[in-house]
C-alpha positions as CSV (number, residue, x, y, z in Angstrom):
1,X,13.5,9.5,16.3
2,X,10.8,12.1,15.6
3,X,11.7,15.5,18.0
4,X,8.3,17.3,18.8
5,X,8.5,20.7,19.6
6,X,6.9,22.3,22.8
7,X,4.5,23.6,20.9
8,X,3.6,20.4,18.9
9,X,3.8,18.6,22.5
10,X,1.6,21.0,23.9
11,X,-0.9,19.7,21.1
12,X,-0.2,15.7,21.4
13,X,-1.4,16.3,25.0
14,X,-4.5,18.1,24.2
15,X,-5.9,15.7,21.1
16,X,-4.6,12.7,23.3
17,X,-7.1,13.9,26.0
18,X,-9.9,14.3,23.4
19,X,-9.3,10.7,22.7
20,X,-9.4,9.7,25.7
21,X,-12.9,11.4,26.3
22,X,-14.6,10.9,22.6
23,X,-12.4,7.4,21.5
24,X,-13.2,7.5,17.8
25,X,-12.1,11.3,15.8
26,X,-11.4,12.3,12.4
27,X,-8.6,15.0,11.6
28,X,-11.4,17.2,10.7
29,X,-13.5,16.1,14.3
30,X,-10.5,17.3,15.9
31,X,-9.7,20.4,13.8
32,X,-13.2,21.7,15.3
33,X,-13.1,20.7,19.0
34,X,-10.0,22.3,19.2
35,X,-11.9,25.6,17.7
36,X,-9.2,25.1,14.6
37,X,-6.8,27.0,16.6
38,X,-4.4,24.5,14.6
39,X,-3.6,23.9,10.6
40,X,-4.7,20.7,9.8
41,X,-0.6,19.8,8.6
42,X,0.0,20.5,12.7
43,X,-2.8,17.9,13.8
44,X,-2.2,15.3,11.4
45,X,1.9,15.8,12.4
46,X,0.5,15.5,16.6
47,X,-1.8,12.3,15.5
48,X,1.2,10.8,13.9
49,X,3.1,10.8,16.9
50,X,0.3,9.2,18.7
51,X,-0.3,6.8,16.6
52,X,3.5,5.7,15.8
53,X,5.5,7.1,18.4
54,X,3.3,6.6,21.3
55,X,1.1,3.5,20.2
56,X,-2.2,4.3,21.8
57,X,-4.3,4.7,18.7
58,X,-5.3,2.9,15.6
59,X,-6.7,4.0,12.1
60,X,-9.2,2.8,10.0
61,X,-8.9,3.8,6.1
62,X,-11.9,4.2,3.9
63,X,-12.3,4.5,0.3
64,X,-14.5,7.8,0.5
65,X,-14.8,8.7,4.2
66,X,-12.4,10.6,6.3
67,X,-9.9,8.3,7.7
68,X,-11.2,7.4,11.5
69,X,-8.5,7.4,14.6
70,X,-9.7,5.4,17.3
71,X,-8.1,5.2,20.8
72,X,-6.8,1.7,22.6
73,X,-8.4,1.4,25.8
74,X,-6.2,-1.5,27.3
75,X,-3.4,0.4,28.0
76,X,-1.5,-2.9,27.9
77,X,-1.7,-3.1,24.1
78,X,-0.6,0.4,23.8
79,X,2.7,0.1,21.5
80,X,2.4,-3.3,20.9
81,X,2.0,-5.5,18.2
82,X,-1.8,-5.3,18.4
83,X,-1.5,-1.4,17.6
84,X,2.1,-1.4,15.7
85,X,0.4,-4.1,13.3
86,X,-3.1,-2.9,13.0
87,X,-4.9,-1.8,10.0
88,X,-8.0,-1.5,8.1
89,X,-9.3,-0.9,4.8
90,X,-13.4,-0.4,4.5
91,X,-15.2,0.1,0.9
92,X,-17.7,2.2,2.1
93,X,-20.0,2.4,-1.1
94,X,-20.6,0.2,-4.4
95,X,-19.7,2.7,-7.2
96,X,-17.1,2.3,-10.1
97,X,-13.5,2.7,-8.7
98,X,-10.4,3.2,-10.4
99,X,-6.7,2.8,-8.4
100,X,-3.2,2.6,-9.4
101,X,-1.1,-0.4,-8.8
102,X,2.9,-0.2,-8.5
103,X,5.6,-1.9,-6.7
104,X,9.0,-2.8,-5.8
105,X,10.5,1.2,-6.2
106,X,13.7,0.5,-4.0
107,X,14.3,3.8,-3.1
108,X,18.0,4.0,-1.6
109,X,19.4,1.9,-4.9
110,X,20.7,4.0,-7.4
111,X,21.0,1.4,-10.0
112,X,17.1,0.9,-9.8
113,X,15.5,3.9,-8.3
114,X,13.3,6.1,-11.4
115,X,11.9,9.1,-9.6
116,X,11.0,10.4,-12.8
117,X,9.4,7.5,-13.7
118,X,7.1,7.4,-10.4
119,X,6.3,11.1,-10.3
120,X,5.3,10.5,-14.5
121,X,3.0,7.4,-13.5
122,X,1.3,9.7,-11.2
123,X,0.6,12.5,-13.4
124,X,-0.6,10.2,-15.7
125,X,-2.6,8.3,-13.4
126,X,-4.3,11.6,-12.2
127,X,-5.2,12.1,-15.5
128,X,-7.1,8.8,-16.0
129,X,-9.3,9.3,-12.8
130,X,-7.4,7.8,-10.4
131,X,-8.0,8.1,-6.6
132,X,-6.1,5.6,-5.1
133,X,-2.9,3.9,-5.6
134,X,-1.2,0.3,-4.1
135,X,2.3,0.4,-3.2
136,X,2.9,-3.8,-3.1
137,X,5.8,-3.4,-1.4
138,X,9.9,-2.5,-1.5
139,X,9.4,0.5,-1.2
140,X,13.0,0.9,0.1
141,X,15.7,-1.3,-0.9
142,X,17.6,-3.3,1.6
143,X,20.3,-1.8,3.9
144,X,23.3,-3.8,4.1
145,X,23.4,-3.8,8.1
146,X,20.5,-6.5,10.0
147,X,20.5,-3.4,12.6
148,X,20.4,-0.6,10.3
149,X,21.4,3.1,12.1
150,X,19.8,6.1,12.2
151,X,21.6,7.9,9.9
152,X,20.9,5.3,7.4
153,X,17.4,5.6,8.0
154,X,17.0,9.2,8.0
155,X,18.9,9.5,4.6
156,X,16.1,7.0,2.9
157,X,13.2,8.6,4.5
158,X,14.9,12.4,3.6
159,X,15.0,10.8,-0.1
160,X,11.3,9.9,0.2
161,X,10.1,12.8,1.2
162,X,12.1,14.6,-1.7
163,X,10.9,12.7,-4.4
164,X,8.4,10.4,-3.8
165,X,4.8,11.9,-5.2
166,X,2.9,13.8,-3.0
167,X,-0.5,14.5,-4.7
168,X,-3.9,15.5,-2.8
169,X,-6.2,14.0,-5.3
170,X,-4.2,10.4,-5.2
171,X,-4.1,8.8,-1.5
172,X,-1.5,5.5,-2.0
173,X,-1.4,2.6,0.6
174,X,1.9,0.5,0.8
175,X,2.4,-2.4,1.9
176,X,5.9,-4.0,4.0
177,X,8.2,-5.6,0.9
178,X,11.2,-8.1,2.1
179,X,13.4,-5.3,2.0
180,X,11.0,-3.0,4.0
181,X,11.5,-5.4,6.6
182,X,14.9,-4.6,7.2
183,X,14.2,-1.6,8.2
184,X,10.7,-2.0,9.7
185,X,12.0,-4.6,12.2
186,X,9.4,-7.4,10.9
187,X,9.6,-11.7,11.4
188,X,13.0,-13.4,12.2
189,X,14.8,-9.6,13.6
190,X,15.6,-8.8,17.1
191,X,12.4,-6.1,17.0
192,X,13.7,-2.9,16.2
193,X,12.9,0.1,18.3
194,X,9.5,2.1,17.0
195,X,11.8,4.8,15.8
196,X,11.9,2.9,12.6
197,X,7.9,2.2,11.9
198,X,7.3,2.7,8.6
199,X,3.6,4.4,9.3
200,X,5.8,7.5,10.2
201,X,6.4,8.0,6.3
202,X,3.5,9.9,6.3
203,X,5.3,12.8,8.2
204,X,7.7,13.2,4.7
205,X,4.5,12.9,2.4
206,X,1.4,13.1,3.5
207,X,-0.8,11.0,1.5
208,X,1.2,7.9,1.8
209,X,-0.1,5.6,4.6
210,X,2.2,2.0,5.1
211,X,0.0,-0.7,5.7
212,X,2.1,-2.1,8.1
213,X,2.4,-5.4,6.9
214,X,2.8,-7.9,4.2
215,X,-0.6,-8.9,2.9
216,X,-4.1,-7.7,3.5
217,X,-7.1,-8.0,1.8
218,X,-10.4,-6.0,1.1
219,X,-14.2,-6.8,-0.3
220,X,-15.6,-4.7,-2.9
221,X,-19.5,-5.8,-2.5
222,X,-18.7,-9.6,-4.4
223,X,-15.5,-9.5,-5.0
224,X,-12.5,-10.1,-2.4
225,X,-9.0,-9.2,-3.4
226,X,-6.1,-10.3,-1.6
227,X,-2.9,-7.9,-1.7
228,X,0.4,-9.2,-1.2
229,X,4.0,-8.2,-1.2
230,X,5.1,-11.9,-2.4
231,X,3.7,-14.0,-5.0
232,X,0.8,-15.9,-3.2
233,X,2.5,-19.4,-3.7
234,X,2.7,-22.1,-0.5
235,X,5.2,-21.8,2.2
236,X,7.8,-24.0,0.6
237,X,7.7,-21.7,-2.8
238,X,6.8,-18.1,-1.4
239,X,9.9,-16.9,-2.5
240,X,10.5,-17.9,-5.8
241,X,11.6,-16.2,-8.7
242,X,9.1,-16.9,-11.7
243,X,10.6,-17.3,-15.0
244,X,8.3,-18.3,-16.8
245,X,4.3,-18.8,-16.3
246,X,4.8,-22.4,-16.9
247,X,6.0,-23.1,-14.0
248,X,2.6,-21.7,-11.8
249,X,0.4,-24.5,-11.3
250,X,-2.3,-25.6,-9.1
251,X,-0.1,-28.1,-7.6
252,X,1.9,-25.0,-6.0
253,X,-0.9,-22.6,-5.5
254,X,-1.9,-22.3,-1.7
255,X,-4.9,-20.2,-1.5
256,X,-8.2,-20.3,-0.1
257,X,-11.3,-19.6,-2.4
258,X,-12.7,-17.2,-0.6
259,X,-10.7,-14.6,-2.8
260,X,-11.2,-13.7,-6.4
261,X,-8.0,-12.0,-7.3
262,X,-4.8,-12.4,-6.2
263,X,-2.5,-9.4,-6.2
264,X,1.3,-9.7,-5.3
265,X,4.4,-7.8,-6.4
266,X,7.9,-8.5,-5.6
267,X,9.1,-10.3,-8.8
268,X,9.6,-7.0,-10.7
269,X,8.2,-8.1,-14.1
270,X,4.4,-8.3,-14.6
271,X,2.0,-11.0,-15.3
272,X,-1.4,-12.0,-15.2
273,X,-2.6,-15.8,-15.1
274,X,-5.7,-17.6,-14.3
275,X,-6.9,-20.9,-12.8
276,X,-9.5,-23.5,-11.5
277,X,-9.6,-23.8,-7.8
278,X,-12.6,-25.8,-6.0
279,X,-14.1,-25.1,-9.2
280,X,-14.0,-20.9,-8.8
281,X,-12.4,-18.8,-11.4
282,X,-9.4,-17.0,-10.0
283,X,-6.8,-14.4,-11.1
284,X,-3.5,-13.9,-10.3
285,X,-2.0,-10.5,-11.1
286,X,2.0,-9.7,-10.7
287,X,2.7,-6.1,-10.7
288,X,6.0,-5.6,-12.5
289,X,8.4,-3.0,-10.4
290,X,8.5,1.0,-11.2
291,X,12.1,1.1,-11.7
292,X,15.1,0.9,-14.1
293,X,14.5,-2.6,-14.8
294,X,11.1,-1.9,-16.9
295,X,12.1,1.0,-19.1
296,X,10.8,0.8,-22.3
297,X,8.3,-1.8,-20.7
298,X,5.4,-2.5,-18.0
299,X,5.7,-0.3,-14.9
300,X,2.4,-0.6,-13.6
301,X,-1.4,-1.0,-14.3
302,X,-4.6,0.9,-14.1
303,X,-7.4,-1.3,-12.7
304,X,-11.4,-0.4,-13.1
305,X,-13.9,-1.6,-11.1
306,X,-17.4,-2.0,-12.9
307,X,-20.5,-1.8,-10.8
308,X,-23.7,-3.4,-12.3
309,X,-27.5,-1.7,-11.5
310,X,-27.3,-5.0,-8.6
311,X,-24.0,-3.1,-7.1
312,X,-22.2,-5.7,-7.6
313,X,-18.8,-5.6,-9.8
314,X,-19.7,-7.0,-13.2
315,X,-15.9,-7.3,-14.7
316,X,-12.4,-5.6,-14.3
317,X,-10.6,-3.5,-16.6
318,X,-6.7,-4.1,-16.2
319,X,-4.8,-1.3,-18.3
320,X,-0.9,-1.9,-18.9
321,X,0.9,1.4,-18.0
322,X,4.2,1.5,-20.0
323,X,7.4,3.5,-20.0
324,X,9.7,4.3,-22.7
325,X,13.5,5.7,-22.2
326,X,12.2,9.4,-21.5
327,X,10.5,8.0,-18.2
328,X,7.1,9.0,-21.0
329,X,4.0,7.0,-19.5
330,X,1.5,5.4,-22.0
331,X,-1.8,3.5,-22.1
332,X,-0.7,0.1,-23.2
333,X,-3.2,-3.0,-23.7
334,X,-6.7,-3.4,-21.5
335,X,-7.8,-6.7,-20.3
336,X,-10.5,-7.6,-19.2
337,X,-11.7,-9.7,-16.0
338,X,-15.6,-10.8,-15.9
339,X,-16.9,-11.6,-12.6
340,X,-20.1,-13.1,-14.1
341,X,-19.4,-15.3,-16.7
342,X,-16.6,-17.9,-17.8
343,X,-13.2,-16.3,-18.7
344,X,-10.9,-17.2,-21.6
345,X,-7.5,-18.6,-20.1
346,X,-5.1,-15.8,-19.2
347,X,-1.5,-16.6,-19.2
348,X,0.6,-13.4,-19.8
349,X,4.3,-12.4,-18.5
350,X,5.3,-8.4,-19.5
């Protein structure tokens, strides 16, 4: 449970009237109707609590804008499923973009958890560009209790905020992996109480927002990309361990093809495969796992979005970030995904 001070309550009450009176703010709205009397660390710590704690507001991410808070008039929804689920991610213009993609970091499991590693594919990353980064899930690993106590929480979200990366210049969405669940109180669980919301992992670093949920998706101008914790298989196969790519087919693929790309991690080794469905050229992207299982291998990939003079993404650039035994972060191989023209057959497993 998150313990405001009087002071920070004080606050809540003050930015939960201005959301009542304006519905739709920005940190930095607020910042100046409240004559920045407060750091912006203190309102984005009192919108927190509204937002996770209290369950009366919603946020809607952008890819250059200012994040937008926007307050749930039907106080029946307030803390429900409709705001403790919600989220949404707008591509507000049609240049050239560049994000990070990782997965699977199972922080809590000290057979698999690389700090070093992560904080190195971040530095790196910076270097290159980058602006944004997708977290595909497991961002925890699994605690052994269904009903997991506090003390068990607090210890993982202490660790996070300790040594997950917390750079300005990188903003990283995350989605709910099968082990998140556990703790995020998702699916077949007795719902656990809101003390455990992932979303509140932005209090420990605070440019890491939880998409709170497994799968999403987002349009950039043509191309629609659906994001995914779990391979995106059919029901019957979700779960599966891949072995090898021969055993992805079309037979098993349950998709719709409204989406060009197909991003999932949760397998912990890498791959990228194509295919025909309803005649439309799809990827399929598995992003391998940033942990002790991928030393001196693929931890994670660089992916470029290329705009054409139409603003519309002309191809994809898919760089291989590797890691040797010093947690050192390379620039392994490039591939490239054309949007506009019939691509060679891709069938790759790092």
């Amino acid at each position: 449970m998150y313990f405001a001070s009087s002071e920070t309550f004080c606050l809540i009450y003050k930015i939960e009237k201005l959301f009542v009176k304006y519905k739709n703010l920005t940190i930095r709205q607020i910042s100046n109707l409240l004559k920045e009397q407060y750091s912006i660390n203190e309102i984005e710590l009192a919108v927190n609590y509204l937002l996770v704690d209290r369950g009366i507001i919603v946020r809607d991410d952008y890819w250059n804008k200012e994040s937008v808070y926007r307050y749930v008039d039907y106080e029946y929804y307030h803390d429900s499923a409709v705001t403790r689920q919600y989220y949404s991610f707008n591509v507000d213009d049609n240049k050239n973009k560049k994000f990070l993609l990782i997965s699977d970091t199972h922080i809590g499991n000290t057979e698999l958890e690389n700090y070093n590693m992560i904080q190195n594919i971040y530095n790196f990353s910076l270097q290159q560009g980058v602006t944004k980064c997708f977290h595909m899930g497991d961002i925890f690993s699994r605690l052994i209790d269904n009903f997991p106590r506090e003390d068990d929480v607090s210890k993982l979200f202490n660790l996070f905020g300790e040594y997950y990366p917390n750079i300005d210049e990188i903003k990283t969405y995350g989605l709910i992996g099968n082990h998140d669940e556990n703790i995020n109180g998702f699916f077949d669980k007795i719902p656990i109480p809101y003390i455990y919301d992932l979303r509140q992992l932005t209090r420990y670093s605070r440019n890491f927002y939880v998409i709170p949920r497994n799968k999403w998706e987002a349009t950039f101008s043509n191309v629609k990309i659906h994001f995914s914790h779990r391979l995106y298989l059919n029901w019957v196969v979700n779960s599966k361990i891949i072995n090898s790519l021969d055993e992805i087919s079309k037979d098993n693929i349950f998709c719709e093809n409204k989406y060009n790309v197909l991003i999932s991690g949760h397998l912990h080794k890498g791959f990228i495969y194509n295919y025909v469905y309803d005649n439309k050229d799809q990827l399929l992207l598995g992003v391998p796992s940033a942990t002790n299982i991928n030393k001196n291998g693929v931890v994670g990939y660089i992916v470029s979005l290329n705009y054409d003079n139409q603003e519309n993404i002309s191809h994809m650039d898919i760089t291989l970030l590797l890691c040797d035994s010093n947690n050192k972060i390379s620039e392994g191989e490039t591939i490239t995904w054309n949007f506009k023209e019939k691509n060679k057959s891709l069938k790759k497993l790092f």
